[in-house]
C-alpha positions, 0 to 999 in steps of 0.5 A, a space after each residue: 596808157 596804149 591810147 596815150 602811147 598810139 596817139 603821141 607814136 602818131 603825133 611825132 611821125 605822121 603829116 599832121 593836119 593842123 586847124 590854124 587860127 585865123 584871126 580871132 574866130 576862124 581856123 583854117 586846115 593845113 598839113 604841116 608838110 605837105 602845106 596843102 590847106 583847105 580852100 573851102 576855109 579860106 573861102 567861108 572866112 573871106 566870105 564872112 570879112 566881105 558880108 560885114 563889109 557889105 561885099 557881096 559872096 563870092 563863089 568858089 567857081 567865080 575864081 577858079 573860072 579866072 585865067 590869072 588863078 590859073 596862071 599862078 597856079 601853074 608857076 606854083 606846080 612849077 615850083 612846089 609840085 610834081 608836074 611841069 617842072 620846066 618853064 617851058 612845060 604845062 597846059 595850054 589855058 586857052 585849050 580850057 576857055 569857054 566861049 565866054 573866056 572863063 575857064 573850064 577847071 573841073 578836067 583842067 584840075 586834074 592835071 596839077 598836084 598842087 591843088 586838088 578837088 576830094 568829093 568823097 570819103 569824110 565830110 570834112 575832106 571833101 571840097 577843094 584843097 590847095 597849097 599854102 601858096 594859092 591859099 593865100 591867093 585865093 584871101 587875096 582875092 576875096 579880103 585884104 583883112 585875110 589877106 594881111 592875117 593869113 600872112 601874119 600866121 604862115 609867113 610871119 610866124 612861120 607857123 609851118 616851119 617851126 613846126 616840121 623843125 619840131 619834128 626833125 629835132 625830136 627824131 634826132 633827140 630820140 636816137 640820142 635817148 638810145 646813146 644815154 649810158 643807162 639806156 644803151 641797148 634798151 627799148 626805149 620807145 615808152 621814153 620816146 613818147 613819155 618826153 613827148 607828153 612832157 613837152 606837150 604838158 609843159 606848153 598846156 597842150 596835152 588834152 587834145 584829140 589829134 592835132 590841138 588848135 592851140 598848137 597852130 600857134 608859132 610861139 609854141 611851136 618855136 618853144 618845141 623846137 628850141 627844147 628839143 635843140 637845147 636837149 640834142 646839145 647837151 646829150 652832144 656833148 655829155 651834159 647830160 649822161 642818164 635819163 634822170 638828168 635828162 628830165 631834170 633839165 627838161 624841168 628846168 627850160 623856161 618858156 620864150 615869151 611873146 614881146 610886149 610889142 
């Protein structure tokens, strides 16, 4: 049960890194807030589209090394980072040319918050992480099909933001558990988390380690979401009175299905 507990305690609170699907056979890493995902996926599946299609591999440093990555990069850092927040701010790009045009990027890196290089700690960290936004960059410059499948499951489906919404609806809905008359003044955050495992039993997400794959997708986030909306409403408006009722409406929310078309 204490490992139960810990695991859901950390589910709710922290920045989840979620594995995405991507397509049939790929994931990709992400976190949920911070939209920052793992560069070295989107390469490695780019790279698989372009060797069934007979292209040849790219490498990372091929990208990296091009002026217009940079500049896109920049308007980025502008707009989602913590550096160069004015139009007017940031690197000069031609200080970081070769004589052959291409950009040196190993120092130029350090200077941005919105794309990072890890070479140490855990295997699985290492490599080049990035935000959403130059992830998608980067599909597009390697494959179209990943192009057109990263767009699908980030902006389509808004992947990343039914699940943050998940996450500020559950922080509602658990202080609104503490205005229940039959759990006013208790401690009440075993009932926290046993909704938590609920909501994750109901959406046959419950055996994972961390953050399920299955859970990247957008339907399953919106249904989170959703529940918990619906639950806020009716603690809200006195609907629901007590802890019993409580889960007995929760029994009784369906699932939004995916359109047939």
């Amino acid at each position: 049960m204490h490992t139960n507990i810990r695991k859901a305690t950390n589910y709710i609170m922290t920045n989840q890194m979620m594995n995405v699907q991507i397509g049939k056979e790929f994931t990709v890493q992400i976190g949920h807030k911070t939209e920052m995902g793992k560069l070295n996926d989107v390469l490695t599946i780019g790279n698989e589209y372009r060797k069934r299609k007979g292209l040849r591999e790219i490498e990372m440093r091929e990208w990296l090394a091009k002026e217009t990555t940079w500049e896109f990069i920049l308007e980025v850092e502008r707009e989602f980072g913590n550096k160069f927040q004015t139009p007017d701010s940031g690197v000069c790009l031609s200080d970081y040319k070769n004589i052959y045009g291409k950009i040196e990027f190993a120092q130029l890196i350090k200077q941005f918050s919105v794309i990072k290089s890890q070479r140490g700690g855990k295997p699985e960290n290492r490599g080049y992480w990035a935000n959403l936004y130059i992830m998608l960059d980067l599909a597009s410059h390697l494959s179209s099909t990943l192009k057109l499948e990263m767009y699908k499951v980030f902006i389509n489906q808004k992947i990343l933001f039914w699940r943050d919404l998940g996450g500020e609806n559950f922080k509602e809905f658990n202080s609104l558990i503490d205005t229940l008359p039959d759990r006013k003044g208790k401690n009440n955050r075993n009932l926290y988390i046993e909704i938590s495992l609920e909501i994750r039993r109901k959406l046959s997400i419950l055996s994972t380690k961390g953050y399920n794959e299955k859970e990247h997708h957008a339907l399953i986030q919106e249904n989170r979401a959703e529940w918990l909306k619906s639950l806020n409403f009716a603690i809200k408006v006195g609907f629901i009175k007590s802890y019993e009722e409580l889960k007995d409406t929760f029994e009784k929310l369906e699932l939004i299905e995916e359109m047939p078309f």
